[in-house]
mmCIF file as gemmi writes it, N, C-alpha and C atoms, coordinates in Angstrom:
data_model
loop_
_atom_site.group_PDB
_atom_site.id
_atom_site.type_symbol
_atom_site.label_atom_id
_atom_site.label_alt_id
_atom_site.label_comp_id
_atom_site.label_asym_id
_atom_site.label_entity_id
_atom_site.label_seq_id
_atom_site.pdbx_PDB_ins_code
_atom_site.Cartn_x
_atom_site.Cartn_y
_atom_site.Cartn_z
_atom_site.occupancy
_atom_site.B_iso_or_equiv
_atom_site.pdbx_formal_charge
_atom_site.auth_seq_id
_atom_site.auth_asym_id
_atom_site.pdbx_PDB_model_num
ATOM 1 N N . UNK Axp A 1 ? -116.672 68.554 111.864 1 0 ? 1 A 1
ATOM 2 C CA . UNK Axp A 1 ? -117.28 69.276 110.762 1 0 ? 1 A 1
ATOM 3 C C . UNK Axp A 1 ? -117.749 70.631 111.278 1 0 ? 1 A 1
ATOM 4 N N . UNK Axp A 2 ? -117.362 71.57 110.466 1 0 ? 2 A 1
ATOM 5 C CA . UNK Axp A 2 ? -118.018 72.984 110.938 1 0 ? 2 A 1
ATOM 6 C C . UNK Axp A 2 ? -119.201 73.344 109.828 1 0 ? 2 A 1
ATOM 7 N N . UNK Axp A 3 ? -120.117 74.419 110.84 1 0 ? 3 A 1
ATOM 8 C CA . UNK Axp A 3 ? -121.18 75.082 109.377 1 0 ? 3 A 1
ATOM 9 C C . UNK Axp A 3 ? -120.991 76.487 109.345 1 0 ? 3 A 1
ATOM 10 N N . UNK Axp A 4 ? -121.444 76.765 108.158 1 0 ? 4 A 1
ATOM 11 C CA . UNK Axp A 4 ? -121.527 77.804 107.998 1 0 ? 4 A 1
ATOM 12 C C . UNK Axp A 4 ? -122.799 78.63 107.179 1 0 ? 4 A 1
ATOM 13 N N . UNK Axp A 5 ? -123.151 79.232 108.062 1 0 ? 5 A 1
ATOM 14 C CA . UNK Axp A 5 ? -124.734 79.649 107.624 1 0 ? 5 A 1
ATOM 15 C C . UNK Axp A 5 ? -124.92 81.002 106.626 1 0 ? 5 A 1
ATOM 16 N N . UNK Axp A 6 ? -125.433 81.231 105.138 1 0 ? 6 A 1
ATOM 17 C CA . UNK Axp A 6 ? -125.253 81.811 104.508 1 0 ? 6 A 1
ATOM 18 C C . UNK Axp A 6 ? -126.914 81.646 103.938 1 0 ? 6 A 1
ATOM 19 N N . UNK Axp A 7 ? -127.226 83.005 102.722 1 0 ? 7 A 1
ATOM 20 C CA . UNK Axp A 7 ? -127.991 82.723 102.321 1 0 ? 7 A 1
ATOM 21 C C . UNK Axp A 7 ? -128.036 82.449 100.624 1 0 ? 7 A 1
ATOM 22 N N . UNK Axp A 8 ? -128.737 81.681 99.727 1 0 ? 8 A 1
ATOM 23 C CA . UNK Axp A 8 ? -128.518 81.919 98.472 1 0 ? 8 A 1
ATOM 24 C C . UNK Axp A 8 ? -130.013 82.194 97.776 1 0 ? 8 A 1
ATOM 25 N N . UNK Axp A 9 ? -129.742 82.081 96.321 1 0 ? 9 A 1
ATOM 26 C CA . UNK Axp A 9 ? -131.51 81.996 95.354 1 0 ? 9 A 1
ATOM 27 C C . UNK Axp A 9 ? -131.056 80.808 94.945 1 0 ? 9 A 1
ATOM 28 N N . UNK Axp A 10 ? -132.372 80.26 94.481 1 0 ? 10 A 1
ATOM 29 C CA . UNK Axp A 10 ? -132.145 79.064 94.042 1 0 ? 10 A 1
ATOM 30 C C . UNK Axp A 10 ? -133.188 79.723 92.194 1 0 ? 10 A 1
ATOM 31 N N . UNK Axp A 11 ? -132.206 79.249 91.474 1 0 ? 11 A 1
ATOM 32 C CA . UNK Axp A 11 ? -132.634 79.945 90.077 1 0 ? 11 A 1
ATOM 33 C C . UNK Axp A 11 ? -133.627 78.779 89.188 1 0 ? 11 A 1
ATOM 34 N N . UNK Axp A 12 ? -133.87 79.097 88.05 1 0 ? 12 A 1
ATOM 35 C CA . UNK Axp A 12 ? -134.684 78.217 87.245 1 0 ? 12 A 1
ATOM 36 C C . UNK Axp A 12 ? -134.092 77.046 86.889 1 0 ? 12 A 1
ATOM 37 N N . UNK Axp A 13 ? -133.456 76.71 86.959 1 0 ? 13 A 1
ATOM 38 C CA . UNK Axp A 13 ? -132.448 75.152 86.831 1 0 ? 13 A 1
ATOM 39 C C . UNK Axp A 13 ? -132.4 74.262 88.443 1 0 ? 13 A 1
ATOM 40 N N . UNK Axp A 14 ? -132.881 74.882 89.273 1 0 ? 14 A 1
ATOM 41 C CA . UNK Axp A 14 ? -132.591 74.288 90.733 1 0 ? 14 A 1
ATOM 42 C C . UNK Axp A 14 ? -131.518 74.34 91.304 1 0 ? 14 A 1
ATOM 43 N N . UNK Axp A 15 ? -130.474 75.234 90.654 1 0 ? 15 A 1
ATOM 44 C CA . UNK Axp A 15 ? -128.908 75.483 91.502 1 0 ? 15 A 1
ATOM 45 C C . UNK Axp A 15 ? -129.297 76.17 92.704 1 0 ? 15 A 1
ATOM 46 N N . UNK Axp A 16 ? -128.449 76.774 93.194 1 0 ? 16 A 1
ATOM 47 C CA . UNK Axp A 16 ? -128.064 77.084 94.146 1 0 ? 16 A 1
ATOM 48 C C . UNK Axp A 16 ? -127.022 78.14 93.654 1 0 ? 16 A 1
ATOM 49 N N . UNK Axp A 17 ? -127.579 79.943 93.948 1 0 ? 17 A 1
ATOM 50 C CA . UNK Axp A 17 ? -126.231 81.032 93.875 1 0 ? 17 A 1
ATOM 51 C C . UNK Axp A 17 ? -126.091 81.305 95.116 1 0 ? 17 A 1
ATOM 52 N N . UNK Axp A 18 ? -125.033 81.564 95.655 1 0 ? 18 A 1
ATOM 53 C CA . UNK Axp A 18 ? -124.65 81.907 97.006 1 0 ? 18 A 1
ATOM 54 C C . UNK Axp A 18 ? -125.04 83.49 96.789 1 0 ? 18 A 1
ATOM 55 N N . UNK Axp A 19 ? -125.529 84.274 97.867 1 0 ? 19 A 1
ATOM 56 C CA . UNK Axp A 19 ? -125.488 85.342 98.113 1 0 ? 19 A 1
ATOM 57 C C . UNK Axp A 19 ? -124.174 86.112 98.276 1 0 ? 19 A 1
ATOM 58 N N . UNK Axp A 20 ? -123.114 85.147 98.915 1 0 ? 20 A 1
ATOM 59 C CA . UNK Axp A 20 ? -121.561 85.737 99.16 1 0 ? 20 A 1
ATOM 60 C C . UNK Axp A 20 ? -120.833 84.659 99.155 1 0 ? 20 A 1
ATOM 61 N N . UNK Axp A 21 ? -119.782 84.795 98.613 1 0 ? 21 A 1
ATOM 62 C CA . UNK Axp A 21 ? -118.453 83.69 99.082 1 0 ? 21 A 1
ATOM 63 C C . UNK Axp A 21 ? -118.541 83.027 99.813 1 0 ? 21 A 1
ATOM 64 N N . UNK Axp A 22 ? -117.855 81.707 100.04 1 0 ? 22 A 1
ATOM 65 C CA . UNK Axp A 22 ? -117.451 80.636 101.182 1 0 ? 22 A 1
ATOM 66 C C . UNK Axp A 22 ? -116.2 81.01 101.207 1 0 ? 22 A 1
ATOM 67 N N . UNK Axp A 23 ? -115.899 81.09 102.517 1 0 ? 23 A 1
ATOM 68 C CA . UNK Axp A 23 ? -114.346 81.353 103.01 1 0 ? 23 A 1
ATOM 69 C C . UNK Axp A 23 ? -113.981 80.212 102.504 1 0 ? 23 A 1
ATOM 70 N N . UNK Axp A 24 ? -113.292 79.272 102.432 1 0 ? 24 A 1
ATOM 71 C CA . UNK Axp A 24 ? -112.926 77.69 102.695 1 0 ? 24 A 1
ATOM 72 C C . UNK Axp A 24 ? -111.919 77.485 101.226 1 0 ? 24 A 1
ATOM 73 N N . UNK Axp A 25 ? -111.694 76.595 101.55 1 0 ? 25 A 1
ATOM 74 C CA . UNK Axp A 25 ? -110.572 75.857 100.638 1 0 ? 25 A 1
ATOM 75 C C . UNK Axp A 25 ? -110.706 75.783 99.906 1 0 ? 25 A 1
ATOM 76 N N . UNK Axp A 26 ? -110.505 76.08 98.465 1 0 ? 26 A 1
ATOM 77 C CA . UNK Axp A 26 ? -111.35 75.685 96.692 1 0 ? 26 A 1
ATOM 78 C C . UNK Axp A 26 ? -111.132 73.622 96.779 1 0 ? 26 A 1
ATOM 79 N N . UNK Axp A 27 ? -112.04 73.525 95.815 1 0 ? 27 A 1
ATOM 80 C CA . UNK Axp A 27 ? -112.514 71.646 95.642 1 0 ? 27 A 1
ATOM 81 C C . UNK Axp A 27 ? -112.514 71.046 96.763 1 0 ? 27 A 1
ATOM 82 N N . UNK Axp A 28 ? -113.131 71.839 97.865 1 0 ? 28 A 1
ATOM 83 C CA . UNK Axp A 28 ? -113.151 71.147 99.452 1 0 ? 28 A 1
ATOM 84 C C . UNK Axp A 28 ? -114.845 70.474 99.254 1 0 ? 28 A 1
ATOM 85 N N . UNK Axp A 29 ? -115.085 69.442 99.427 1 0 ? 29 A 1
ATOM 86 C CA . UNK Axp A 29 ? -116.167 69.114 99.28 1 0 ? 29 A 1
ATOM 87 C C . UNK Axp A 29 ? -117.011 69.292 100.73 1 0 ? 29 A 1
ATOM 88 N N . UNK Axp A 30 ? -118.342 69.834 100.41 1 0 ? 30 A 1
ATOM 89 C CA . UNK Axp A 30 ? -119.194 70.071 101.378 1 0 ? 30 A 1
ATOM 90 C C . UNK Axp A 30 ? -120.492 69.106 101.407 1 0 ? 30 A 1
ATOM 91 N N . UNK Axp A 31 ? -121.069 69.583 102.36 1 0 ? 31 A 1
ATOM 92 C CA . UNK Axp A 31 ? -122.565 68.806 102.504 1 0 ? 31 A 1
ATOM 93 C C . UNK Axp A 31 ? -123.459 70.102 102.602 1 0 ? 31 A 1
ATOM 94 N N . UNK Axp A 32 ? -124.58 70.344 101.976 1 0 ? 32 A 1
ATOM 95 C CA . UNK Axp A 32 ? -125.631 71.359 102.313 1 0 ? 32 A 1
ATOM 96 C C . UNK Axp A 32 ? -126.668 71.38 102.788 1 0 ? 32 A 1
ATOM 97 N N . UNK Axp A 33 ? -127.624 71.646 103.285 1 0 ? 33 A 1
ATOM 98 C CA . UNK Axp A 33 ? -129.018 71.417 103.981 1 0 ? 33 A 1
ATOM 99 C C . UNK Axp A 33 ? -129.33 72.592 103.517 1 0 ? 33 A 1
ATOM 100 N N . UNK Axp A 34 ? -130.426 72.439 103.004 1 0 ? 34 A 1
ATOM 101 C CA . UNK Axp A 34 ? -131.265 73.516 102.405 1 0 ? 34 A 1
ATOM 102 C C . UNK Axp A 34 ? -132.616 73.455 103.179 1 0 ? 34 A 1
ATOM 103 N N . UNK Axp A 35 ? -133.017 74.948 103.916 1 0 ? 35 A 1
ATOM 104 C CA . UNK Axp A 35 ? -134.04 75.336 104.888 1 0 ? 35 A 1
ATOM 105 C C . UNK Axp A 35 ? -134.64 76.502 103.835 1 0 ? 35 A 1
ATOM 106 N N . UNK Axp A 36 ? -136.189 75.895 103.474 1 0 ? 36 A 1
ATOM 107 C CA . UNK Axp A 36 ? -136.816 76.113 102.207 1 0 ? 36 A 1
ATOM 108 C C . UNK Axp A 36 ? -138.273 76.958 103.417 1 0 ? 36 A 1
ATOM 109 N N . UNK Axp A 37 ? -138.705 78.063 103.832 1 0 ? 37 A 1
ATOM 110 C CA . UNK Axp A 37 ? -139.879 78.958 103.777 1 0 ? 37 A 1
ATOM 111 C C . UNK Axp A 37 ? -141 78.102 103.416 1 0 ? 37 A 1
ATOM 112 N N . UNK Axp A 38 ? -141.724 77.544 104.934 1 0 ? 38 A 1
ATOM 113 C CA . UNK Axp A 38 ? -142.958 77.108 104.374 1 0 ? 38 A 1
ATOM 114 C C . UNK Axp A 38 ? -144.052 78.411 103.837 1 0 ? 38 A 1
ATOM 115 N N . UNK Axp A 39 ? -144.593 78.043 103.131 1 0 ? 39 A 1
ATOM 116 C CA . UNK Axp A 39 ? -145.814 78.968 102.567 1 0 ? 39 A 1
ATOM 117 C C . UNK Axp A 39 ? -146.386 79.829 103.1 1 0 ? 39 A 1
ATOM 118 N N . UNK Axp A 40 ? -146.719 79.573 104.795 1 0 ? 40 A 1
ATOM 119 C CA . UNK Axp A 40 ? -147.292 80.458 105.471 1 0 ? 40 A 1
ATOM 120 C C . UNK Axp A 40 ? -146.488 81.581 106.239 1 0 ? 40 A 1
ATOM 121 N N . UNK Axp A 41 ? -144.955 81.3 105.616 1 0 ? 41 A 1
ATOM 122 C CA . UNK Axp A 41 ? -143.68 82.046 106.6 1 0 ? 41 A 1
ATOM 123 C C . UNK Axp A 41 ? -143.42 82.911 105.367 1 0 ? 41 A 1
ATOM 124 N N . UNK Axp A 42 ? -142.405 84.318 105.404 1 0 ? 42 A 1
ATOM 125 C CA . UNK Axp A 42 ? -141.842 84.999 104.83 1 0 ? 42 A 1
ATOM 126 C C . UNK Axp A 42 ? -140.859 84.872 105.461 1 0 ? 42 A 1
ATOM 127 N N . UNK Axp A 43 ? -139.425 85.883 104.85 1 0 ? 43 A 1
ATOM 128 C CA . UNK Axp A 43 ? -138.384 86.347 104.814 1 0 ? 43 A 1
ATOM 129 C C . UNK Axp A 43 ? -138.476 87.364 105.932 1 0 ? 43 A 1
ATOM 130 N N . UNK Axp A 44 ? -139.58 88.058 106.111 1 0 ? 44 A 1
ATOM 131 C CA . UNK Axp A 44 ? -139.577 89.49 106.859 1 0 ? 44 A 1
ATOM 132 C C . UNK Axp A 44 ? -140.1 89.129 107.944 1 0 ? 44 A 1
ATOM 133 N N . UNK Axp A 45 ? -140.337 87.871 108.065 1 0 ? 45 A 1
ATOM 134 C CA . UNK Axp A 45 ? -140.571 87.5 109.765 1 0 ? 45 A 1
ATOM 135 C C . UNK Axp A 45 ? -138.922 87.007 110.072 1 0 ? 45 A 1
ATOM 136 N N . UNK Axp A 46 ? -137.804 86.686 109.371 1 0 ? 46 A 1
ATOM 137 C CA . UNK Axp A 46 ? -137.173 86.237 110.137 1 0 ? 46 A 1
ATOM 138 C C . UNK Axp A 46 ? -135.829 87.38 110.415 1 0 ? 46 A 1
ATOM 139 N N . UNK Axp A 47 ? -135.523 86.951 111.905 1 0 ? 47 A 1
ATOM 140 C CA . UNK Axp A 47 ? -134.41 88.469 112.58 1 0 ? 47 A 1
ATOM 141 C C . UNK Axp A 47 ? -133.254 87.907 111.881 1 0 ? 47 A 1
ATOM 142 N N . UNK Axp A 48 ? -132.751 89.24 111.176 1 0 ? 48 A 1
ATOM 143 C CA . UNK Axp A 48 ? -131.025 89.574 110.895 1 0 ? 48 A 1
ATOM 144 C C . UNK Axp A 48 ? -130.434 89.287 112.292 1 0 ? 48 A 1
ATOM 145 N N . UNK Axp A 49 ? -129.048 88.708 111.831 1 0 ? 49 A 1
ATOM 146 C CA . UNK Axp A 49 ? -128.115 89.31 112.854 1 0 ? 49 A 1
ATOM 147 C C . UNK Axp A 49 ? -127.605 90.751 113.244 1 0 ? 49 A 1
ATOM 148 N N . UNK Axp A 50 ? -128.187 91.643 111.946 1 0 ? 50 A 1
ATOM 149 C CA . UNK Axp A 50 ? -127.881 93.112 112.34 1 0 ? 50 A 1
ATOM 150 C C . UNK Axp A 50 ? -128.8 93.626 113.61 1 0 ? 50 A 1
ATOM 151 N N . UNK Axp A 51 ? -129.927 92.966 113.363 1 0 ? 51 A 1
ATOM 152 C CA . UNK Axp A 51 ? -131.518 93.195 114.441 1 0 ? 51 A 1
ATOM 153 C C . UNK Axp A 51 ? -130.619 93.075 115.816 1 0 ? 51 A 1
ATOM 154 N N . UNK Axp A 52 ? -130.421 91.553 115.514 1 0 ? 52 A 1
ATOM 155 C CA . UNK Axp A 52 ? -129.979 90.582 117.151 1 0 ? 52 A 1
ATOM 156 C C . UNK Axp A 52 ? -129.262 91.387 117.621 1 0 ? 52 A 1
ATOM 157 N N . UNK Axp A 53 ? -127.977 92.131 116.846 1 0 ? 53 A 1
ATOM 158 C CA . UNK Axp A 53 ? -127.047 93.034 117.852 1 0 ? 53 A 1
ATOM 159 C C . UNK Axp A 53 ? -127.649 94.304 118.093 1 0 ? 53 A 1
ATOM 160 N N . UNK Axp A 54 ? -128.595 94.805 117.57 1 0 ? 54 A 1
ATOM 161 C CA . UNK Axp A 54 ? -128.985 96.219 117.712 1 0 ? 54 A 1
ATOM 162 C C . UNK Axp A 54 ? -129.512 96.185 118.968 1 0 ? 54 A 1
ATOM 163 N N . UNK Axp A 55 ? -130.698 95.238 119.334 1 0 ? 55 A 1
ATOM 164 C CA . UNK Axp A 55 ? -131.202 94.892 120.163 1 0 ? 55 A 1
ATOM 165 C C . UNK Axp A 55 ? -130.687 94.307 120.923 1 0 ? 55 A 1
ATOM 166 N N . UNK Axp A 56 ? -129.564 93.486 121.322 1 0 ? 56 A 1
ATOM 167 C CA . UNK Axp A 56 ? -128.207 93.2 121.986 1 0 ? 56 A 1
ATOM 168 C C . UNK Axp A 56 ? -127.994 95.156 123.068 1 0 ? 56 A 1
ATOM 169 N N . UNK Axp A 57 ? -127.48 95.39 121.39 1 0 ? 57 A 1
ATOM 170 C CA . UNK Axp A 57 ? -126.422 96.711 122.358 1 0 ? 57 A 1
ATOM 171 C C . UNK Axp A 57 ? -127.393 97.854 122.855 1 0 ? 57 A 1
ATOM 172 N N . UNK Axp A 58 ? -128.774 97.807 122.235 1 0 ? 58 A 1
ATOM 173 C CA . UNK Axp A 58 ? -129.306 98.432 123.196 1 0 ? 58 A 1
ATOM 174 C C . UNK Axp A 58 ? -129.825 98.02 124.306 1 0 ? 58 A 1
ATOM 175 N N . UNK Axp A 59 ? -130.286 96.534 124.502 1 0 ? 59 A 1
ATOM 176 C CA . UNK Axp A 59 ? -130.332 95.801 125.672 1 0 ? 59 A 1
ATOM 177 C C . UNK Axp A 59 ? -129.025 96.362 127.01 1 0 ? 59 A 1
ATOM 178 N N . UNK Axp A 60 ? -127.877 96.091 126.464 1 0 ? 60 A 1
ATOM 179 C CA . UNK Axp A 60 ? -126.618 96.342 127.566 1 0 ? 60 A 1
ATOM 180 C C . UNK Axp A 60 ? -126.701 97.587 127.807 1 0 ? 60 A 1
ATOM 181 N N . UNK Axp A 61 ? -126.763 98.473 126.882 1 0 ? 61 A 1
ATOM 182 C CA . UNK Axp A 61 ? -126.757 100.128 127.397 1 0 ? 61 A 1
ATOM 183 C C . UNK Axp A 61 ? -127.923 100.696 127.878 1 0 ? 61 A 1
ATOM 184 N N . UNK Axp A 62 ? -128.904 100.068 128.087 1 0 ? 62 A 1
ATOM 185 C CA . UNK Axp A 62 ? -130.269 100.354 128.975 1 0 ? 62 A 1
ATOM 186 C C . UNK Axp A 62 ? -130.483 99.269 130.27 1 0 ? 62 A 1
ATOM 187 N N . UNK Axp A 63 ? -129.376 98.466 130.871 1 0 ? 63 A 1
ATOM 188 C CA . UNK Axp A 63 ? -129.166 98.306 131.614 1 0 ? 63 A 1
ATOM 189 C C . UNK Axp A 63 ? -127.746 98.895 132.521 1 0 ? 63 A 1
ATOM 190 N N . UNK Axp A 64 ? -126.814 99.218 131.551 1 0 ? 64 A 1
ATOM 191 C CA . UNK Axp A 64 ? -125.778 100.016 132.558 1 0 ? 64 A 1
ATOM 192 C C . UNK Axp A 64 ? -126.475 101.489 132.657 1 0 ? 64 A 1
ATOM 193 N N . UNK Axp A 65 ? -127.285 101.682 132.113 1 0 ? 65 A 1
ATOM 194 C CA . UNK Axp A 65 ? -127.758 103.105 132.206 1 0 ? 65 A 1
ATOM 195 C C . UNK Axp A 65 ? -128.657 103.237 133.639 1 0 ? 65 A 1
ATOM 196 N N . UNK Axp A 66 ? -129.323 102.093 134.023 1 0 ? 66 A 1
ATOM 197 C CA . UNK Axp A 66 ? -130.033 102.178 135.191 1 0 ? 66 A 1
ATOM 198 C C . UNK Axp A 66 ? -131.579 101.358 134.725 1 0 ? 66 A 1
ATOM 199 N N . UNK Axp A 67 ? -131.635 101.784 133.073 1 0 ? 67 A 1
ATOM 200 C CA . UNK Axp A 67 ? -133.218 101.105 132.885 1 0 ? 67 A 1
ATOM 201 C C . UNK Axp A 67 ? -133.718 100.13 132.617 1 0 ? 67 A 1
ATOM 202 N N . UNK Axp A 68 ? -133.792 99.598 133.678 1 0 ? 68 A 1
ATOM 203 C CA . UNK Axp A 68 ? -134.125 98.377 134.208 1 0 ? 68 A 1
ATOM 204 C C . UNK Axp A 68 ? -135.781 98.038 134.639 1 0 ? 68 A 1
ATOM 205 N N . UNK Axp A 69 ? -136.231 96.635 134.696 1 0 ? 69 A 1
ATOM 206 C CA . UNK Axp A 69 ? -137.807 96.381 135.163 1 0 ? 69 A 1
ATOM 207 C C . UNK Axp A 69 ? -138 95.194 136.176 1 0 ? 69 A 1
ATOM 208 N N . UNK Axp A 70 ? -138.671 94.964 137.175 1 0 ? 70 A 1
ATOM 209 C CA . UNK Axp A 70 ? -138.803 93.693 137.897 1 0 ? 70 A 1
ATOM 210 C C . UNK Axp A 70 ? -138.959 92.961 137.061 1 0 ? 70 A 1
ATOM 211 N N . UNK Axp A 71 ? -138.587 91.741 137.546 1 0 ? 71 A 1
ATOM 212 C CA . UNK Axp A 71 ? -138.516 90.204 136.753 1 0 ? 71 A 1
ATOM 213 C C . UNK Axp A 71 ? -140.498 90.36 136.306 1 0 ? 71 A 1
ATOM 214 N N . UNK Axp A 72 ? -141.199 90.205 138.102 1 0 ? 72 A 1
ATOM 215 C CA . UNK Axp A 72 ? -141.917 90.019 137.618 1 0 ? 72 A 1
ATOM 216 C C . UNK Axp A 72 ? -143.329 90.767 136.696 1 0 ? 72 A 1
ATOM 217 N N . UNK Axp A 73 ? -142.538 91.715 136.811 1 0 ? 73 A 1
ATOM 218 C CA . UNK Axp A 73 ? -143.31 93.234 135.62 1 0 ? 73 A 1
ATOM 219 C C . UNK Axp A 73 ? -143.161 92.089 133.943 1 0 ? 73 A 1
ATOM 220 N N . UNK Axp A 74 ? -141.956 92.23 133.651 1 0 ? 74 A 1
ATOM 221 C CA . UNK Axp A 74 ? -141.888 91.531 132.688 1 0 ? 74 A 1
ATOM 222 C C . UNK Axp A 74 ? -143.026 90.265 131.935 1 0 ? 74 A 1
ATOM 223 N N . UNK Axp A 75 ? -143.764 89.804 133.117 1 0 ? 75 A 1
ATOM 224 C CA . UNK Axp A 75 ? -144.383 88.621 132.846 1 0 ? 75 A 1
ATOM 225 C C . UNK Axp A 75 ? -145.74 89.398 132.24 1 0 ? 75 A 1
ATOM 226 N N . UNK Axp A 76 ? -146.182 90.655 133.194 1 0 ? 76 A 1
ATOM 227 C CA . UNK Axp A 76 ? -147.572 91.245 132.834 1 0 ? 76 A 1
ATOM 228 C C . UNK Axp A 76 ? -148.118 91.316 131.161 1 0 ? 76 A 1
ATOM 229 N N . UNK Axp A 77 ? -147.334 91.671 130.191 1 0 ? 77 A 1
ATOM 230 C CA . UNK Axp A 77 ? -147.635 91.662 128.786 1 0 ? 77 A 1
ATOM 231 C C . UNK Axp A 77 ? -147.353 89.806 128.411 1 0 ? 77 A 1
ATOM 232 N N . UNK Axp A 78 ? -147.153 88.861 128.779 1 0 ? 78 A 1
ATOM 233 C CA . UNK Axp A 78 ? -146.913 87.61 127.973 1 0 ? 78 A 1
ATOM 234 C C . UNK Axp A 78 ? -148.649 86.931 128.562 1 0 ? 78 A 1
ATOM 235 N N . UNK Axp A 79 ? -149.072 86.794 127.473 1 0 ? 79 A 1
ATOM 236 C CA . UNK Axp A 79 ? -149.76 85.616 127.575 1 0 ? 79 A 1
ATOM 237 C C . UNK Axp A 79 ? -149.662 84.452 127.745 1 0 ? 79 A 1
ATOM 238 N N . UNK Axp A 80 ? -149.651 83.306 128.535 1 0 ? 80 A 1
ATOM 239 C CA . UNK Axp A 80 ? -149.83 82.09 128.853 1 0 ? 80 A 1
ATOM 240 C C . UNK Axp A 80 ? -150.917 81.712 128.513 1 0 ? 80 A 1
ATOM 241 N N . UNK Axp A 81 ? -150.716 80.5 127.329 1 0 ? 81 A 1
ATOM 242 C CA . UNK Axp A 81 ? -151.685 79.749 126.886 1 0 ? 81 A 1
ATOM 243 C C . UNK Axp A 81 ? -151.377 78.58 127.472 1 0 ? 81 A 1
């Protein structure tokens, strides 16, 4: 079984609109899991994949560039609880 992760609204009847197309086969039957925003979460806490690569490709090009930090510099800003 493969997934495929998409987003939809869910309207005044309790459907389900897809935000975009399913590639896939027409009358292919699926299974869905619906991951519903607890109350205390928003939308704008969670990262795009546009974010992940931005921060990706500037990650790689600020390391072939030279700018780089010790491992253990890195640790100085994390709190350990």
């Amino acid at each position: 079984m493969n997934a495929i992760e998409t987003t939809a609204t869910v309207n005044g009847q309790g459907q389900l609109h897809l935000d975009s197309p399913l590639e896939i086969n027409e009358n292919q039957k699926v299974r869905v899991i619906v991951l519903v925003a607890a109350e205390d979460e928003s939308e704008a806490d969670e990262i795009t994949k546009q974010e992940l690569l931005d921060d990706f490709r500037q990650s790689v090009s600020d390391a072939l560039s030279g700018k780089t930090f010790p491992v253990s510099q890195l640790w100085d800003d994390i709190d350990a609880e």
